[in-house]
N, C-alpha and C positions, 0 to 999 in steps of 0.2 A: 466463677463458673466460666475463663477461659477457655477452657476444654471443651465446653459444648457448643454447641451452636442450635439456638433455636430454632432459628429460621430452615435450615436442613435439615434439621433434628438427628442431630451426630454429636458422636463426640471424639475426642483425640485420644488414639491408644496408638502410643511405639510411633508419634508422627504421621499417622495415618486417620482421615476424619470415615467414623464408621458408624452408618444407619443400625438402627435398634434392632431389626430384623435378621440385618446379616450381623452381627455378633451373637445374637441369639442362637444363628445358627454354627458358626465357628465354636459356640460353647458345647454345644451338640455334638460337633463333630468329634469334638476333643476327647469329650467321654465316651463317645462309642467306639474311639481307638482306645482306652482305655489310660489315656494321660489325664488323670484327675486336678492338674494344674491351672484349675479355672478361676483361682478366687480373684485376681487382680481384673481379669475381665466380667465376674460376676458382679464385681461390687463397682465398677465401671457401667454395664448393663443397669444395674439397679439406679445408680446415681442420675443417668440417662431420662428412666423411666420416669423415677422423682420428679426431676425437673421440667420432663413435656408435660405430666399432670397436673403441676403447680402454675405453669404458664397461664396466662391471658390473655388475649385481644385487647390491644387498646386502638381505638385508630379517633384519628383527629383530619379536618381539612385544613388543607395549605391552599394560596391561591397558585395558579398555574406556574406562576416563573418562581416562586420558592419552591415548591414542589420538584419543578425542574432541576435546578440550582442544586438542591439535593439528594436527586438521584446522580446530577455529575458528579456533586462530592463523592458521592459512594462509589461509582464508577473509579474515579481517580486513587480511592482508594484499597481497593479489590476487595469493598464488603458490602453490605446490602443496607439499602434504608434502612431496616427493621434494628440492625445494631448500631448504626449512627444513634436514631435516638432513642435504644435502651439504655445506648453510654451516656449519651445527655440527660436522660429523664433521673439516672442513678447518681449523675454526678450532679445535679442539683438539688436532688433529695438528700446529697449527703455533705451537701454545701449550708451550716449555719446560716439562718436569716442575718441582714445586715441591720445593724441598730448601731444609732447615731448617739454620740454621748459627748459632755463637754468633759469628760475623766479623760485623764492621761491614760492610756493602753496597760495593760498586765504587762508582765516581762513575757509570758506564754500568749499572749495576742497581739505580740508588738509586729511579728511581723508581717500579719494581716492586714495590720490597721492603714488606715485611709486620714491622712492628717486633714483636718480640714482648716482651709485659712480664708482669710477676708478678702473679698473683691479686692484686686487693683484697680485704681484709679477712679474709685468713688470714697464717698465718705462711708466709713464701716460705723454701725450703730450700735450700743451696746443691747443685750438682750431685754432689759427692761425697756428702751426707747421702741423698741421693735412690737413689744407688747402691747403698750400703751398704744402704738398707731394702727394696731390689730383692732384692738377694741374700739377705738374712736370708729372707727370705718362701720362697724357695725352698728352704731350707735345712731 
């Protein structure tokens, strides 16, 4: 949904970002000159529609200096809070949870994977010692 923007409630036709009202009415216009060439911006309109009805409010607090911090990001970026973290909330919704395994990686999640290795410079314990001093503690 590149094309649209929420936050304005527009979308991108021919380069140009356009409110739902004034497409509505450039559709209008069209047909009562009698150019019935409306399907690419009907089904743009509709697409429009769809998406502001699907939409929801989510809003969360930040304390003041993140809040800040990311209105500058936006700023520096020439976009708005609202899509900074649409993009983050999507891109962590569509980020697999991390789960730790002593398996060797797939050939298809090798290049995700996260090696993990022994502390330098202590003694490394094997998982059964580690256990065993789990349990004692509680005990």
């Amino acid at each position: 949904m590149s094309d649209i923007d929420l936050d304005a409630e527009t979308i991108q036709i021919d380069g140009r970002w356009i409110k739902k009202d004034e497409l509505a009415a450039a559709i209008k216009q069209k047909l009562e000159r009698g150019d019935f060439t409306v399907a690419a911006q009907s089904a743009a309109l509709e697409r429009l529609h769809q998406a502001l009805g699907k939409a929801r409010v989510v809003s969360f607090k930040l304390d003041g200096e993140a809040a800040d911090a990311l209105a500058a990001y936006a700023l520096q970026r020439s976009t708005t809070v609202g899509a900074i973290l649409r993009h983050a909330v999507i891109g962590a919704l569509n980020t697999p949870p991390f789960q730790a395994t002593t398996e060797p990686a797939s050939p298809e999640d090798h290049a995700n994977a996260v090696v993990l290795r022994p502390k330098t410079g202590g003694t490394a314990r094997s998982p059964d010692e580690v256990e065993r001093a789990f349990f004692q503690k509680g005990s």
